[in-house]
C-alpha positions, 0 to 999 in steps of 0.5 A: 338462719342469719349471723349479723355482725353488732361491734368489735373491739380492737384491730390488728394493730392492737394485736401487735402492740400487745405482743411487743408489750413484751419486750417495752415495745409499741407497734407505731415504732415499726412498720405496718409489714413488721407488725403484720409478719409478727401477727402472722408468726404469732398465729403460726408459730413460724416465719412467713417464708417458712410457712410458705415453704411448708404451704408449698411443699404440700401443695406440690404433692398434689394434695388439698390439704383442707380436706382430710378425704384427700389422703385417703389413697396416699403412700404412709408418709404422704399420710404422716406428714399432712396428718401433721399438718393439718393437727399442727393447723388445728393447735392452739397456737403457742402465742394465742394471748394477743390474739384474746383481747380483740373482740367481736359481737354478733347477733346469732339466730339459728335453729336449736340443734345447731345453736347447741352445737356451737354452744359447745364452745364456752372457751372465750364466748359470753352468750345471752339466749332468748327464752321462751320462758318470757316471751310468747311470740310466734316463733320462726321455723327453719326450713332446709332447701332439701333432706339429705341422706345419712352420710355412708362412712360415718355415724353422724354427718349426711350425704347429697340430696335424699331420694325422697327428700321432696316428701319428707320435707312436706311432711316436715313443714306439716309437723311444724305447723302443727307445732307452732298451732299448738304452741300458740293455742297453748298461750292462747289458752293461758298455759305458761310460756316455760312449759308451752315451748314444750310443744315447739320442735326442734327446727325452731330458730333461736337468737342470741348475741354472741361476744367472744375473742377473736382467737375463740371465734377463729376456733369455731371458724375452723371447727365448724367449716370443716368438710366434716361438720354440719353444712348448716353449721358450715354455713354459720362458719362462712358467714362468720369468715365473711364478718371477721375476715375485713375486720382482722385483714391480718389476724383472721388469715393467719388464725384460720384453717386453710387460708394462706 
């Protein structure tokens, strides 16, 4: 798997300059501060102070308040009033459009699940896919460190490292192999690529180039690097973090769950 950054179009700066369009104002007529508070206030629908306040009076009772489990345990309004937050943190914010215009482009390779996965986010993404139905080369095969156990609280997720988990990735890599022997005999002899990808499993990887706007791609930031989400979707959302972050030193912590 991998997450390769190709361009980006626009900065912070211009992020400032399109909210301050509002009232005929440009951001090189204020201070680099200024511009950052209204970036911040724009992302979070409040002023730094107050979401620092808001940041502390949670920290203070002891909680994380990135982890939902760390609720668990706590008297009603404890649980009401990170509940809140958390849902308030995961809101569109109420002043998203500047944060539309500012692009990034990334190169995307990842095994088919989970880029279907995080096709699911079609809201301000462009996307163009590889297709074995025109090409025929030998495809790259994902293979996990470890299997995981089936998570025990939930109908999806996984656990820590499965008791067997050394057999069945054995018996996975066997099944790959086969897979990919077959697919390429299948070229070998002729068969259409459309219909010989049919014998390709699930684990192989796919890549795509990936366009999207800064406040679409802080959504999947935030969705995919949830406790919860797949680790190796989490995975793509850190490499995603670590792309985006020096690139919106401003924007990015402000649009983003958990950074503060």
């Amino acid at each position: 798997m991998k997450v390769e950054y190709i361009n980006h179009y626009l900065t912070d700066n211009d992020i400032a300059n399109a909210a301050r369009l509002s009232f005929n104002k440009k951001a090189a007529n204020y201070t680099d501060e200024q511009n950052a508070n209204l970036i911040r206030y724009l992302a979070r629908g409040m002023q730094t102070k107050d979401w620092e306040a808001k940041i502390n009076e949670i920290l203070e009772m002891g909680i994380n308040f990135t982890n939902n489990e760390d609720i668990e345990g706590n008297d009603e309004k404890v649980k009401k009033q990170v509940h809140d937050f958390l849902t308030y943190m995961r809101n569109v914010p109420e002043h998203w459009v500047p944060f539309g215009h500012p692009h990034v482009t990334l190169h995307v390779q990842v095994p088919v699940p989970i880029a279907r996965q995080l096709f699911k986010h079609k809201i301000g993404f462009v996307e163009s896919e590889e297709s074995r139905r025109y090409v025929s080369e030998t495809p790259t095969v994902f293979i996990p460190d470890e299997f995981r156990s089936a998570a025990a609280n939930v109908k999806q997720g996984s656990g820590d490292k499965h008791r067997n988990s050394d057999f069945w990735k054995a018996s996975y890599e066997s099944l790959a192999s086969k897979s990919i022997q077959v697919y390429e005999d299948m070229i070998d002899d002729g068969v259409a690529p459309e219909q010989a990808r049919f014998a390709l499993i699930q684990g192989v990887e796919v890549q795509w180039i990936w366009t999207g706007s800064l406040f679409a791609l802080a959504n999947v930031y935030n969705q995919r690097s949830d406790s919860h989400a797949q680790k190796e979707s989490q995975q793509v959302a850190k490499w995603i973090d670590e792309i985006a972050a020096p690139l919106y030193p401003v924007a990015w912590p402000a649009l983003t769950r958990g950074q503060y």
